[in-house]
C-alpha positions in Angstrom: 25.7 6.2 9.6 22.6 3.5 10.4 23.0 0.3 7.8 21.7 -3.2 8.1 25.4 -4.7 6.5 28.2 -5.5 8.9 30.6 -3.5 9.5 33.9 -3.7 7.2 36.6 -1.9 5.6 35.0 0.0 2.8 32.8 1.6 5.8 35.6 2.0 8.0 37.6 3.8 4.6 34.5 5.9 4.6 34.7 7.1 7.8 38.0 7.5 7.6 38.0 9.7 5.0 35.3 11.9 6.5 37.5 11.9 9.9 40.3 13.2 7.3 38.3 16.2 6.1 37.8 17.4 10.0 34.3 15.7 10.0 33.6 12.6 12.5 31.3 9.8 12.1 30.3 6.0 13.5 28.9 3.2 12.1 25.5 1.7 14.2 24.2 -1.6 12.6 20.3 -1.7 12.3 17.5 -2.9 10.3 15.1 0.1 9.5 12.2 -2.2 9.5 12.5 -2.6 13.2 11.5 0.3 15.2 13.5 -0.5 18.1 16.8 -1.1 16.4 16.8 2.3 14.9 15.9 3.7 18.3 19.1 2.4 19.7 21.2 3.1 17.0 19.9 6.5 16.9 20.2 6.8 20.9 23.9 5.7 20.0 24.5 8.4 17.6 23.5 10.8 20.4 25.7 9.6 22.8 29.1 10.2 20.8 27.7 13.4 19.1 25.4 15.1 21.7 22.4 15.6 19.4 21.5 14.9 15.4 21.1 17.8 13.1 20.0 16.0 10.3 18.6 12.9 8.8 19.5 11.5 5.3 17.1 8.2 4.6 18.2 6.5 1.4 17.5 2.7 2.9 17.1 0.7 0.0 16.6 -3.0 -0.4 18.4 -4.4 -3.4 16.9 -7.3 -5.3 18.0 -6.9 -9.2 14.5 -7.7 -10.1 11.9 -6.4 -12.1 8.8 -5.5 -9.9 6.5 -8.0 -12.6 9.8 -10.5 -11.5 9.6 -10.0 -8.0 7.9 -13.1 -5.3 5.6 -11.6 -3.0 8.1 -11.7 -0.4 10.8 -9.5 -2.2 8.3 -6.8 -3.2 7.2 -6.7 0.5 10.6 -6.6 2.1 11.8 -3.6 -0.6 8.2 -1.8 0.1 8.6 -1.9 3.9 12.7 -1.0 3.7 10.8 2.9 2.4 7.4 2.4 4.2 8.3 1.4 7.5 11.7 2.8 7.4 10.4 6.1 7.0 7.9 5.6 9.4 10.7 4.8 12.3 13.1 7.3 10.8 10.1 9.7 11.2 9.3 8.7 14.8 11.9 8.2 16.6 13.2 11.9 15.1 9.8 13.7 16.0 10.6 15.3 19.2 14.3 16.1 18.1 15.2 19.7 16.5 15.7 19.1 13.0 17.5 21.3 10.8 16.7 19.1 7.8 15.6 15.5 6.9 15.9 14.3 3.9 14.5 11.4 1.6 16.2 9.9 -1.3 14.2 7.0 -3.5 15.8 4.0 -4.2 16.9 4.4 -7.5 18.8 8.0 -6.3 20.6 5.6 -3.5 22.1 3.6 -5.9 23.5 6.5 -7.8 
């Protein structure tokens, strides 16, 4: 898992739980907005796992605003958590053997 929060115990519960069902995961801190944060936390993932599989991006920037509500500065920073994020996401994964990737909106994150 790539996030921008710190790490803490509801993540550490999470993994946990996955480690529980036979599965195995780590938590890499980075902001999607920055190109060369999700390169390195991407870079980390393959050094524990070997290789990704798959990407699931559903980056969302919370601000319980209306968009007509919103300063200029909010709407950009939750526009460039999808544009750019995606954009990273989608580079830093383009020489890499897929077998899916996978886009969620922001509104299907939350749920």
């Amino acid at each position: 898992m790539i996030g921008h929060s710190d790490f803490d115990n509801e993540k550490q519960n999470k993994i946990d739980h996955l480690i529980s069902l036979g599965g195995d995961a780590i938590y890499v801190k980075a902001d999607i907005t920055d190109h060369t944060q999700i390169k390195i936390g991407f870079n980390s993932v393959i050094e524990k796992f070997g290789n990704i599989n798959g990407v699931i991006h559903s980056a969302m920037y919370l601000h319980d605003k209306l968009i007509v509500n919103m300063t200029r500065n909010d709407f950009i920073k939750a526009l460039n958590t999808k544009t750019l994020g995606c954009f990273n996401v989608g580079d830093v994964c383009r020489k890499m053997k897929l077998d899916f990737m996978v886009f969620f909106s922001s509104i299907e994150s939350y749920l």
